[in-house]
BAMI-815854 format. One record per residue: residue number from 1; x, z, y of N, C-alpha, C in turn; residue in one letter; chain. Coordinates in Angstrom, 2 decimals. Example, Ala and Ser with C-alpha at 12.3 -4.5 7.8 and 13.67 -1.06 7.14 Angstrom:
<recs>
- num  n_X  n_Z  n_Y  ca_X  ca_Z  ca_Y  c_X  c_Z  c_Y  residu  chaine
- 1  13.19  7.80  -5.69  12.30  7.80  -4.50  13.20  7.80  -3.30  A  A
- 2  12.85  7.08  -2.25  13.67  7.14  -1.06  12.90  7.87  0.03  S  A
</recs>
This chain:
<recs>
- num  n_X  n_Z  n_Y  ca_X  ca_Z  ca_Y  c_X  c_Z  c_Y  residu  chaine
- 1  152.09  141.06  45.37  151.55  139.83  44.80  151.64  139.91  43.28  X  A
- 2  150.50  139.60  42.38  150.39  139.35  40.86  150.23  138.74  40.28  X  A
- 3  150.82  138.29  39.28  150.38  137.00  38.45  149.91  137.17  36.98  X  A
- 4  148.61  137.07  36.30  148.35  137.53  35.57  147.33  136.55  34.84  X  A
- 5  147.71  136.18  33.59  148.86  136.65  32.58  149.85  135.91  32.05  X  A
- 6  150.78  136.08  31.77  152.39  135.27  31.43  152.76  135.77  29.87  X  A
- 7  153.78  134.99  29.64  154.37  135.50  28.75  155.76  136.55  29.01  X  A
- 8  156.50  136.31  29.47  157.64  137.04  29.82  158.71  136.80  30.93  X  A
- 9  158.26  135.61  31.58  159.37  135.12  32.42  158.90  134.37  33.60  X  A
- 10  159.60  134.02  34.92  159.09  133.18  36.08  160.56  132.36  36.68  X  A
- 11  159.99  131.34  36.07  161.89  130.76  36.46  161.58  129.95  38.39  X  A
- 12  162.48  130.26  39.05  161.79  129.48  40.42  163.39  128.75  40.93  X  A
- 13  162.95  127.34  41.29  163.58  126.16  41.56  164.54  127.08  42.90  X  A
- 14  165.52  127.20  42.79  166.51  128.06  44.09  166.17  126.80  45.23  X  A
- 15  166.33  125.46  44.93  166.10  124.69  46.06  164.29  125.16  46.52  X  A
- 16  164.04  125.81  46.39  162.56  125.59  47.35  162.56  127.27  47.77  X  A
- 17  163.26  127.67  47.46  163.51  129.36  47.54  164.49  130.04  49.05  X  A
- 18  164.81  128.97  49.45  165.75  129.14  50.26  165.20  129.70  50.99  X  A
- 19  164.29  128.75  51.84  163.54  129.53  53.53  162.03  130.08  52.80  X  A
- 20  161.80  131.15  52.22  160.91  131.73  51.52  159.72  131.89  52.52  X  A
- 21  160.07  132.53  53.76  159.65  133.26  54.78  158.65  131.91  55.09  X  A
- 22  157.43  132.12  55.39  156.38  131.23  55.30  156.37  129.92  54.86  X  A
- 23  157.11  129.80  53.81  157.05  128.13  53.09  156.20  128.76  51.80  X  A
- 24  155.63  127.31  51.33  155.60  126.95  50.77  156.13  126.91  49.55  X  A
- 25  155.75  127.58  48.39  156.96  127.83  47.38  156.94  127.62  45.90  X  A
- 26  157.04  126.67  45.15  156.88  126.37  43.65  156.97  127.30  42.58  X  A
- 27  156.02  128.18  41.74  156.89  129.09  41.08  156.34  128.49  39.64  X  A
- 28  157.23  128.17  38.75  156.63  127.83  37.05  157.04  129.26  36.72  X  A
- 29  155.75  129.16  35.72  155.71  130.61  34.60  155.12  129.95  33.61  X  A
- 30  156.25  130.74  32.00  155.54  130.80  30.99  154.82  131.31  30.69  X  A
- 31  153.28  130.79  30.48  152.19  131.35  30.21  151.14  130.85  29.66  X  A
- 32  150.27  131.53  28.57  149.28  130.88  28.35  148.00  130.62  28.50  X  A
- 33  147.93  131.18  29.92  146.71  131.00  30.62  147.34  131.48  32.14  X  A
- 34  147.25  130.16  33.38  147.07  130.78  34.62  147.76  129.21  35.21  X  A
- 35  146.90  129.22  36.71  147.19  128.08  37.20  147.12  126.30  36.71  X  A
- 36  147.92  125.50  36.58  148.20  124.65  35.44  149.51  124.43  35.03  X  A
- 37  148.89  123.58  33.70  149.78  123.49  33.00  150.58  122.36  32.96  X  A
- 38  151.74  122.19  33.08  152.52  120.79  33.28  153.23  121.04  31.91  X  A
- 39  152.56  119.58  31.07  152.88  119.30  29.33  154.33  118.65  29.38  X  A
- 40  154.93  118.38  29.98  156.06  117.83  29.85  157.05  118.62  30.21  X  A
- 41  156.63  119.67  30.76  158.23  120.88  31.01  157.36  121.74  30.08  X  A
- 42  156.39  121.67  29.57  155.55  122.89  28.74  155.44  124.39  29.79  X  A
- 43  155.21  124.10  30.51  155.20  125.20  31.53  153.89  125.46  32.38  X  A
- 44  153.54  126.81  32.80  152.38  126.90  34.28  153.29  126.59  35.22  X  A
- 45  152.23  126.13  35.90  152.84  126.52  37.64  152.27  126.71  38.81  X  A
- 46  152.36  127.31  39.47  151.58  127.17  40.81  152.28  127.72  41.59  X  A
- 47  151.55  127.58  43.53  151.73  127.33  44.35  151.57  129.30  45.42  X  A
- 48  152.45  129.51  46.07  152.65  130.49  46.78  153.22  130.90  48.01  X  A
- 49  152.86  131.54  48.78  153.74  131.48  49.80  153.20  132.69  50.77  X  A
- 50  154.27  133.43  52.03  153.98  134.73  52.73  153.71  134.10  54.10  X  A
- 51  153.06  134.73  55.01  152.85  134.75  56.29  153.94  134.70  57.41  X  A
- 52  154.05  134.23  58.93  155.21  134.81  59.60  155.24  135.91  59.77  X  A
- 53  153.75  137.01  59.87  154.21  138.45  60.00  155.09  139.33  58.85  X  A
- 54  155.18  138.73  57.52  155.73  139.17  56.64  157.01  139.61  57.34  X  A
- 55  157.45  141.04  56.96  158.90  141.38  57.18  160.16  140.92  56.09  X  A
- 56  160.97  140.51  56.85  162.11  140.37  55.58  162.11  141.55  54.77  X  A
- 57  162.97  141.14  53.46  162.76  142.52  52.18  162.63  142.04  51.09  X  A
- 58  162.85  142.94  50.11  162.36  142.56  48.93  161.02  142.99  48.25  X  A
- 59  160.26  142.05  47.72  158.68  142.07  47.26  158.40  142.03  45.79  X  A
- 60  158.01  143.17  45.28  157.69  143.07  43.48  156.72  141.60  43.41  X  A
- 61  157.13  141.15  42.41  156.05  140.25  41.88  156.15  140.88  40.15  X  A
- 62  154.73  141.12  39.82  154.28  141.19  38.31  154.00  140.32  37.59  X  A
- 63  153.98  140.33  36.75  153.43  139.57  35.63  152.81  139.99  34.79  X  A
- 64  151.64  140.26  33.61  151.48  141.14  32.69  150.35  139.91  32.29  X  A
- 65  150.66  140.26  30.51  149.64  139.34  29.41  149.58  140.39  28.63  X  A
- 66  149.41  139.91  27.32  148.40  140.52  25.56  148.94  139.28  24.92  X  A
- 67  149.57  139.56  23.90  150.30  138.32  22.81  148.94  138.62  22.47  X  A
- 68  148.76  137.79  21.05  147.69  137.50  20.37  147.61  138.77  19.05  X  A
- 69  148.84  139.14  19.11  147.96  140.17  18.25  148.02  141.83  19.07  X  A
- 70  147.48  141.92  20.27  147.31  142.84  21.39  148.11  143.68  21.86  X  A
- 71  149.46  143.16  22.17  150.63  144.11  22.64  150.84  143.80  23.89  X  A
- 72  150.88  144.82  25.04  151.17  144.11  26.32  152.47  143.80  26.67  X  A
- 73  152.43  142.68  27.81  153.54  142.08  28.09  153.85  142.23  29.63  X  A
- 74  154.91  142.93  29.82  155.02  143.05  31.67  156.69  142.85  32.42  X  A
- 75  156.21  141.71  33.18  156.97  141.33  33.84  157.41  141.41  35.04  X  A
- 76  158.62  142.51  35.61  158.70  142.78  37.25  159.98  142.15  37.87  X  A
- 77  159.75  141.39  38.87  160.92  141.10  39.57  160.80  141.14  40.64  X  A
- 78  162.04  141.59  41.90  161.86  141.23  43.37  162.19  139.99  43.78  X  A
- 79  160.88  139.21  45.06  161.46  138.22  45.67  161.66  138.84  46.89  X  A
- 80  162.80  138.32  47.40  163.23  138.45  48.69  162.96  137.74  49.62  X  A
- 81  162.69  138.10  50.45  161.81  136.96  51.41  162.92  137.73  53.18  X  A
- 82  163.51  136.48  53.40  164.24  136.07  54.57  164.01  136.22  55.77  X  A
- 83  164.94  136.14  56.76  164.65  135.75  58.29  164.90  134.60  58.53  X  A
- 84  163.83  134.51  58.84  163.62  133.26  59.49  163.97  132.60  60.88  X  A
- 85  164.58  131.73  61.06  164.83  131.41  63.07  163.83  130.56  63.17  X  A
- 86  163.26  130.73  64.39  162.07  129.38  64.55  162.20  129.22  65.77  X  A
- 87  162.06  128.01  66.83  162.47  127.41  67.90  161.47  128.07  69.00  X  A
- 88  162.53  128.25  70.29  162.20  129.28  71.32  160.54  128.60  71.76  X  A
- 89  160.62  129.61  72.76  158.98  129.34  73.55  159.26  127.96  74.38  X  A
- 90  158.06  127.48  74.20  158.02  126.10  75.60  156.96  126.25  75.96  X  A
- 91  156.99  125.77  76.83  155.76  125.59  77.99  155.02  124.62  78.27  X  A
- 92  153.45  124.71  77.93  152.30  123.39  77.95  151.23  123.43  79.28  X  A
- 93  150.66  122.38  79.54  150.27  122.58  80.30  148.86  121.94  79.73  X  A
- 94  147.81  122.54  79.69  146.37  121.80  79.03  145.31  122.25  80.17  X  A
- 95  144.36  121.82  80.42  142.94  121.72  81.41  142.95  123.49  80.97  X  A
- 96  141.90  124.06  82.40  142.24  125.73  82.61  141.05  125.59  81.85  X  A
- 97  140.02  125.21  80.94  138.94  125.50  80.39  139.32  125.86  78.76  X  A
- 98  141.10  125.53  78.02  141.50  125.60  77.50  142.16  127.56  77.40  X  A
- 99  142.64  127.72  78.40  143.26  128.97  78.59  142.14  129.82  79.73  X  A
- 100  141.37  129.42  80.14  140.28  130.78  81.02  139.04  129.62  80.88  X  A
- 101  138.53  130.16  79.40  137.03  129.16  80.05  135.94  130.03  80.08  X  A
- 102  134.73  129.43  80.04  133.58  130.79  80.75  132.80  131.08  79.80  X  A
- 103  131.86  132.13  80.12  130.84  132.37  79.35  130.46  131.93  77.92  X  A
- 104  130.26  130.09  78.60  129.06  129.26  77.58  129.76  128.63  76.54  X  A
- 105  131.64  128.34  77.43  132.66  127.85  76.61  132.69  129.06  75.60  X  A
- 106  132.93  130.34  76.05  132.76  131.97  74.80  132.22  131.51  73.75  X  A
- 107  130.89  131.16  73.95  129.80  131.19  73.29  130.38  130.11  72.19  X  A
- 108  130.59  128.82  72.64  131.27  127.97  72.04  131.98  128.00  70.62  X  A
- 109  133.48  128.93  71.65  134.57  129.51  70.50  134.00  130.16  69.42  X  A
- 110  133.24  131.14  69.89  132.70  132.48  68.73  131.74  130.99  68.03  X  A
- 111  130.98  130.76  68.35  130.52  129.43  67.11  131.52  128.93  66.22  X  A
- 112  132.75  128.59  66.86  133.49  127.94  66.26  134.23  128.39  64.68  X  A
- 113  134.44  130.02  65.23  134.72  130.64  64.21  134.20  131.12  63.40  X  A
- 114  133.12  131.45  63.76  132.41  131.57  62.25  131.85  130.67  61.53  X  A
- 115  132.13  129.30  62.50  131.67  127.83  61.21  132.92  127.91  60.43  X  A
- 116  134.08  127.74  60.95  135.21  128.33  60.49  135.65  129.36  59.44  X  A
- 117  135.20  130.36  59.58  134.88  131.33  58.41  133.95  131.04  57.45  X  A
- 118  132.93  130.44  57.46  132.23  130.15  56.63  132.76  129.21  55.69  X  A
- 119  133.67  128.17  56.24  133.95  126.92  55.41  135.18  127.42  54.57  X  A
- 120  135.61  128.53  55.17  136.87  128.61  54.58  136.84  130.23  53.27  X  A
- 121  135.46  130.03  53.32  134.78  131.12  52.13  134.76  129.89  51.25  X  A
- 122  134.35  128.82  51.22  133.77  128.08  49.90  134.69  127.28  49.33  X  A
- 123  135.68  127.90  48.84  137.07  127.18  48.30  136.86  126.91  46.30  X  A
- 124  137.40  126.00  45.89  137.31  125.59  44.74  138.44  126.12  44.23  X  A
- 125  137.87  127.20  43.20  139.21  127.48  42.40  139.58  126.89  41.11  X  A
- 126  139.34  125.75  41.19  139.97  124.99  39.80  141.34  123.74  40.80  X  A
- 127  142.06  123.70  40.41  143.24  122.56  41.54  142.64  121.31  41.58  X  A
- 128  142.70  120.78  42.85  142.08  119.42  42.94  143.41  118.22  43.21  X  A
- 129  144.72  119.19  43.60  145.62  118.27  43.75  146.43  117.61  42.81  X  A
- 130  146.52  116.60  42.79  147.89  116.11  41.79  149.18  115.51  41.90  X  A
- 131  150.27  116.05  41.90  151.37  115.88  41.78  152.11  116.04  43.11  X  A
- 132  153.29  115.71  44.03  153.57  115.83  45.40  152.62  115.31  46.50  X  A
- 133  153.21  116.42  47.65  152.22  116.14  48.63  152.93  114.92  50.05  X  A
- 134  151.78  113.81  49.81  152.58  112.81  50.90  152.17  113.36  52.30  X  A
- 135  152.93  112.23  53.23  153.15  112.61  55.14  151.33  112.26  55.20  X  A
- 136  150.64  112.53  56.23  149.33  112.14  56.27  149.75  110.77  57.18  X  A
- 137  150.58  110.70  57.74  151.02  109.36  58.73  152.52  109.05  58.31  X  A
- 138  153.18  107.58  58.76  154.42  107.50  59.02  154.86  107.45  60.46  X  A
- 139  155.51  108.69  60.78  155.72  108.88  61.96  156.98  110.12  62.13  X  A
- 140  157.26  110.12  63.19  158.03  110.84  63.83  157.98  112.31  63.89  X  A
- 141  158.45  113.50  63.50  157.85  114.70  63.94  158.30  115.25  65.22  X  A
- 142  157.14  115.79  65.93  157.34  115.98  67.56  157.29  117.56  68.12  X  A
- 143  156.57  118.22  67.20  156.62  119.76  67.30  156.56  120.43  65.93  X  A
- 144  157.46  121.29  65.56  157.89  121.80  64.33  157.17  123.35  63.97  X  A
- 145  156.96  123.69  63.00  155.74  125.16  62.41  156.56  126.40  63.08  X  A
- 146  156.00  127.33  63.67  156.48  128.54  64.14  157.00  128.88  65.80  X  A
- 147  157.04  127.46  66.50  157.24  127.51  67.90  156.85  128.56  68.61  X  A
- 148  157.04  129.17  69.34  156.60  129.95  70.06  155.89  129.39  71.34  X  A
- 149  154.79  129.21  72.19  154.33  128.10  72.95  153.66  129.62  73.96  X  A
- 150  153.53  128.70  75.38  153.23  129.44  76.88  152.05  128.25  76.76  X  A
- 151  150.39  128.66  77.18  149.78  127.51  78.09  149.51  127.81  79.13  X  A
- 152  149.73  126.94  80.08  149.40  126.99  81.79  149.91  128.69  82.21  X  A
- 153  151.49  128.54  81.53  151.96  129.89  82.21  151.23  131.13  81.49  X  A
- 154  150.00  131.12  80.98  149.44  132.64  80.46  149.35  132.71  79.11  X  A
- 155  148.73  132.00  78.51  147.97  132.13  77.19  149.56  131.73  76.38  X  A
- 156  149.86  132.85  74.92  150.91  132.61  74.42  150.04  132.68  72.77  X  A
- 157  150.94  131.65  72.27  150.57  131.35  70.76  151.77  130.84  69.87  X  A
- 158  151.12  131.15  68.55  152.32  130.44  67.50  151.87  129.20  66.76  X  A
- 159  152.64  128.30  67.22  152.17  126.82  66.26  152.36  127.06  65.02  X  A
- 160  151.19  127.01  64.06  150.89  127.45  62.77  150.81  125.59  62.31  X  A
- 161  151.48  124.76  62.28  151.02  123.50  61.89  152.37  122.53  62.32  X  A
- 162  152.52  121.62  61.65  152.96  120.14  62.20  153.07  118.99  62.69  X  A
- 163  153.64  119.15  63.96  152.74  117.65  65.23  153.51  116.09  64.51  X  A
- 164  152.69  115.05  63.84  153.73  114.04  63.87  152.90  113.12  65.61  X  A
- 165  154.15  112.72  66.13  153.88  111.65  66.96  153.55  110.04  66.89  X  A
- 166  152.07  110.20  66.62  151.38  109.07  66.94  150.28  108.54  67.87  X  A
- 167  150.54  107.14  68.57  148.90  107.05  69.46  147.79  107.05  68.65  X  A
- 168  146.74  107.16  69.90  145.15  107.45  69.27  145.16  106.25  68.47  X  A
- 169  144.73  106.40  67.62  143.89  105.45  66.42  144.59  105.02  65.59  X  A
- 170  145.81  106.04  65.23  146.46  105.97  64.06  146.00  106.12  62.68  X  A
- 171  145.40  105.80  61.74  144.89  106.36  60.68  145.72  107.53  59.48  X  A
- 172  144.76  108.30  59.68  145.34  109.70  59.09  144.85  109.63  57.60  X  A
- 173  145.62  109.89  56.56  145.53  109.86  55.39  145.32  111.36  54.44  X  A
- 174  144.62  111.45  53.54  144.93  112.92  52.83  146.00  112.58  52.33  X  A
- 175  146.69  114.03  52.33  147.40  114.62  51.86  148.15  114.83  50.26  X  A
- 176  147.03  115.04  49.75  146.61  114.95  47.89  145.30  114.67  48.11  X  A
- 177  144.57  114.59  46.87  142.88  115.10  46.41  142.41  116.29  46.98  X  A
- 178  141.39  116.20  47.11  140.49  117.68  47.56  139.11  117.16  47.67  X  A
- 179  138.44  118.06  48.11  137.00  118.13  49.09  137.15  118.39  50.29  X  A
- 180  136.64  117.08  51.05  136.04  118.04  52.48  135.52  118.71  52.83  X  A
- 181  135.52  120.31  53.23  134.99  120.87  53.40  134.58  121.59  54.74  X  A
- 182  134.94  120.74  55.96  134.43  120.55  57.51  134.95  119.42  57.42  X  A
- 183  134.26  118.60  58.68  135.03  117.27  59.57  133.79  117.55  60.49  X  A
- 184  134.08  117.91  61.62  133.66  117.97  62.70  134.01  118.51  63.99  X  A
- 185  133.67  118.11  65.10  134.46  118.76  66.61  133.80  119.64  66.71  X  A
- 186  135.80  120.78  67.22  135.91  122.35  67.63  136.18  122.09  68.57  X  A
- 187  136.06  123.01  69.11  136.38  123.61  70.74  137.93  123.47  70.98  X  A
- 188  138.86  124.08  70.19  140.57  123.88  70.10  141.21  122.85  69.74  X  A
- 189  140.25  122.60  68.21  141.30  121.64  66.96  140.58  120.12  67.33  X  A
- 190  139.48  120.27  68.51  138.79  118.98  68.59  138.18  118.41  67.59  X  A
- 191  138.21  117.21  67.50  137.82  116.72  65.82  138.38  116.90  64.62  X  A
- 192  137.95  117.74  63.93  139.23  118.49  62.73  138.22  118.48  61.33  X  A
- 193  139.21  118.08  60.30  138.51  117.52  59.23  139.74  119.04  58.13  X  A
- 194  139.08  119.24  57.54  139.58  120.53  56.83  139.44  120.04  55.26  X  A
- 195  140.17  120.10  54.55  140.23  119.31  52.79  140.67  120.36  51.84  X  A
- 196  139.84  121.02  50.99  140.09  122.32  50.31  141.06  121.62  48.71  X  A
- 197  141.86  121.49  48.60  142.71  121.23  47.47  142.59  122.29  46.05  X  A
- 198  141.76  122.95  46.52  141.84  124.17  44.99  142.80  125.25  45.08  X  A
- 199  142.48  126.30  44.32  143.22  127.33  44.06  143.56  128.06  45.44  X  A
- 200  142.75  127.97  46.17  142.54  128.71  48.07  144.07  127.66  48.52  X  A
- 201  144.35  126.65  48.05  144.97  125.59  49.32  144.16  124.56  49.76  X  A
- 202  144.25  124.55  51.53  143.60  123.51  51.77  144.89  123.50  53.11  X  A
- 203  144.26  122.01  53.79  145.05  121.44  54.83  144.25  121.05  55.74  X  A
- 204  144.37  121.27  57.30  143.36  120.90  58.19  144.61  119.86  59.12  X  A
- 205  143.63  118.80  59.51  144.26  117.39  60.43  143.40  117.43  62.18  X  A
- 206  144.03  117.75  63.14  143.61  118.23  64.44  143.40  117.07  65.07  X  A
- 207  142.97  117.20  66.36  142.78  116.23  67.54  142.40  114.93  67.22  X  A
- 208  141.37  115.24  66.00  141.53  112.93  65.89  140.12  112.82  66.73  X  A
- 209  140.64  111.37  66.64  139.68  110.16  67.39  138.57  110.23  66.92  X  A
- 210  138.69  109.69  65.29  137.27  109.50  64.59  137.14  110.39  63.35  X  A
- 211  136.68  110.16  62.63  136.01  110.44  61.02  135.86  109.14  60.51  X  A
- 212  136.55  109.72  59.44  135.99  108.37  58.24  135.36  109.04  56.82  X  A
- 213  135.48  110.44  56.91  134.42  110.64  55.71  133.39  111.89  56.49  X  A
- 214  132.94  112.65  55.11  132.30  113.60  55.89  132.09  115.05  55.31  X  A
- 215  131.80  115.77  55.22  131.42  117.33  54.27  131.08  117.07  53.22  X  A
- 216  131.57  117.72  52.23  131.17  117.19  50.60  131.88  116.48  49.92  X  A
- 217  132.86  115.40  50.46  133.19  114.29  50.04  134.39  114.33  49.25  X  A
- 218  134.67  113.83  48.13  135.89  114.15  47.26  136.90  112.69  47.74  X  A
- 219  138.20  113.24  48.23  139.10  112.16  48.23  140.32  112.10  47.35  X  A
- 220  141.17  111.31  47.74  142.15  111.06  46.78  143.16  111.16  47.86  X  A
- 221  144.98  111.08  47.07  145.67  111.12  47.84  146.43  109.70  48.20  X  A
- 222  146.12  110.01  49.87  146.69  108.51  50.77  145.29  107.71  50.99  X  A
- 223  144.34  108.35  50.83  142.65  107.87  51.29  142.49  107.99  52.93  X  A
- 224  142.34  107.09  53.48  141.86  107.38  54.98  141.09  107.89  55.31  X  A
- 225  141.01  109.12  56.10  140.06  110.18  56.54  139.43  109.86  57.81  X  A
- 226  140.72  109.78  58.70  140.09  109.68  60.32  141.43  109.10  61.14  X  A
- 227  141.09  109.01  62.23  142.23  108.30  63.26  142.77  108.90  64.04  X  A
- 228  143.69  109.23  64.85  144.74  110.15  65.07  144.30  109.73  66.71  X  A
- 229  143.80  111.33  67.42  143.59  111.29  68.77  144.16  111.99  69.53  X  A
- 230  143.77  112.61  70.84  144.39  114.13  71.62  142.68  114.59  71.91  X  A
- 231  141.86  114.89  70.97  140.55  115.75  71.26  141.12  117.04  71.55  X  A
- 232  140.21  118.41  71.95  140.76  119.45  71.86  141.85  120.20  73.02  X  A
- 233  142.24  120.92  72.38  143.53  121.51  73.40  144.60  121.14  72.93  X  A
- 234  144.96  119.78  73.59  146.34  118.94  73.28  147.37  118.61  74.47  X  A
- 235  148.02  118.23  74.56  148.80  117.65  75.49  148.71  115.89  75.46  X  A
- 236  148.21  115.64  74.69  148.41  114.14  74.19  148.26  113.65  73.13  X  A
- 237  148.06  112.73  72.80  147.51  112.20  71.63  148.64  112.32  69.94  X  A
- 238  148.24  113.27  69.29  149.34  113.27  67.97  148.16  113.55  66.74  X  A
- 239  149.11  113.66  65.66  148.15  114.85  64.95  149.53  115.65  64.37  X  A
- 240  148.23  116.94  64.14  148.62  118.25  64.22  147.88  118.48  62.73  X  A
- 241  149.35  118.79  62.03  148.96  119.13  60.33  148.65  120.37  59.89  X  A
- 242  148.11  121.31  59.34  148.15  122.75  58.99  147.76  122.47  57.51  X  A
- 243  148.78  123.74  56.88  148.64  124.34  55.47  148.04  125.30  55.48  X  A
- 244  146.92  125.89  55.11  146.60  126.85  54.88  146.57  127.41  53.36  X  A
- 245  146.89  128.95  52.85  147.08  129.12  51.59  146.39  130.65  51.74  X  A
- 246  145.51  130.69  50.91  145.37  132.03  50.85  144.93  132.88  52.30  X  A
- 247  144.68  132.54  52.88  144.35  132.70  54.40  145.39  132.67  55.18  X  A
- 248  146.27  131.83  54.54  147.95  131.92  55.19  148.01  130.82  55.67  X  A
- 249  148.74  130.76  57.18  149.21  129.55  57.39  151.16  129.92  57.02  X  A
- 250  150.93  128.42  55.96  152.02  127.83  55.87  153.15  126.90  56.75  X  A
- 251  154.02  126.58  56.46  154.86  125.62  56.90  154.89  123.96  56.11  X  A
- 252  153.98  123.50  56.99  153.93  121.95  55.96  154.78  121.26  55.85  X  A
- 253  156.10  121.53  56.54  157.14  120.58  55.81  157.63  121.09  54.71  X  A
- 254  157.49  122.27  54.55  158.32  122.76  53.03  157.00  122.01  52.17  X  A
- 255  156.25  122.44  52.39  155.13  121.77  51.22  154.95  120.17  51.12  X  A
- 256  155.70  119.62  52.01  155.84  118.10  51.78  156.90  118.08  51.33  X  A
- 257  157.74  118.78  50.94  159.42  118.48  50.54  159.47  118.73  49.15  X  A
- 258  158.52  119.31  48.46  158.60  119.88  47.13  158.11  118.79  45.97  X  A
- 259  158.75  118.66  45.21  158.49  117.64  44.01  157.70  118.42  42.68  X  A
- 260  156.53  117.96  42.90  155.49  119.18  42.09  155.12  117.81  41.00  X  A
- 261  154.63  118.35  39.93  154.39  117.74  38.23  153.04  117.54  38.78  X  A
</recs>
């Protein structure tokens, strides 16, 4: 991973450093060009984070600038990135069109993903978010990022997201600012509204009821999007949060826990 260009240094908050291993992770650098700039610590900063396949270890991160009168500047340090424990396998039980569906359902999925791929090509790289990221609901959390999950006994997956427990027609809020850049029903995520925040972060909200905006649409943070259902391959009615970064899924509670400028 590179960061380019700095001046000489990357100071990182030890409280958000702890569980490295797919969180979410704050890093300020002095620099005079990269990410933004927060005028009151006089500092860059931005937003980072590794995959669950990442192996524990230690990982160069660079840095390298040009002062102003053309001398280069290079900065190497290792982050270490952890093991992680994440909570054993459980067992779901969802309709068999979920785990063996046919042909036309095929046909379906493969649609799905490349609307999917497509939306998740057209990311805004200037930041659309500002300052910490709020709960999209007030609620309870009911399934936690990294589970290991069985459906109907065969099909095995990793919960890449965060279930809070609410009934249908809860209203779901963004996150921060962004663009919408899907809201429409998938085959899995059901009605799923996807909000590109800038700088390749965005956050997708699963299984709702309704829509309240639509593709294109610029929101703000704590704006009502849509209403909280069980569309999709659910067990029941919640919503189901995902971070995505960089084609990474994150852990959204670290990224709700962080106190960002």
């Amino acid at each position: 991973m590179a960061f380019a260009p700095c001046r000489e240094s990357v100071r990182k908050d030890p409280r958000q450093i702890l569980r490295w291993d797919s969180d979410a992770v704050i890093f300020d650098v002095e620099t005079n060009r990269s990410f933004t700039f927060d005028a009151s610590r006089k500092a860059w900063f931005g937003l980072a984070g590794v995959s669950l396949e990442t192996k524990p270890g230690a990982y160069p991160i660079e840095l390298q600038a040009e002062t102003t009168s053309g001398s280069a500047l290079t900065y190497k340090q290792a982050i270490r990135v952890q093991r992680q424990r994440y909570p054993k396998v459980i067992v779901l039980k969802v309709p068999s069109r979920y785990t063996a569906p046919d042909p036309e359902q095929l046909r379906v999925i493969e649609h799905d993903k490349q609307l999917k791929a497509e939306a998740f090509k057209s990311l805004s790289l200037d930041r659309q978010w500002k300052g910490s990221f709020d709960r999209p609901v007030t609620a309870e959390i009911s399934d936690v990022f990294g589970v290991q999950r069985v459906f109907n006994g065969a099909v095995q997956s990793t919960h890449q997201g965060l279930d809070f427990r609410v009934p249908t027609g809860t209203p779901v809020s963004a996150v921060n600012g962004g663009t919408v850049i899907l809201a429409r029903p998938l085959y899995f995520e059901g009605n799923c509204i996807v909000i590109d925040h800038g700088q390749g972060l965005l956050t997708l909200y699963l299984h709702l009821s309704e829509f309240r905006v639509k593709e294109g649409e610029q929101v703000s943070k704590g704006q009502p999007i849509g209403l909280s259902g069980g569309t999709g391959r659910a067990t029941g009615p919640h919503l189901h949060l995902a971070v995505r970064w960089q084609g990474v899924y994150l852990n959204p509670a670290t990224l709700l826990s962080l106190h960002l400028p």
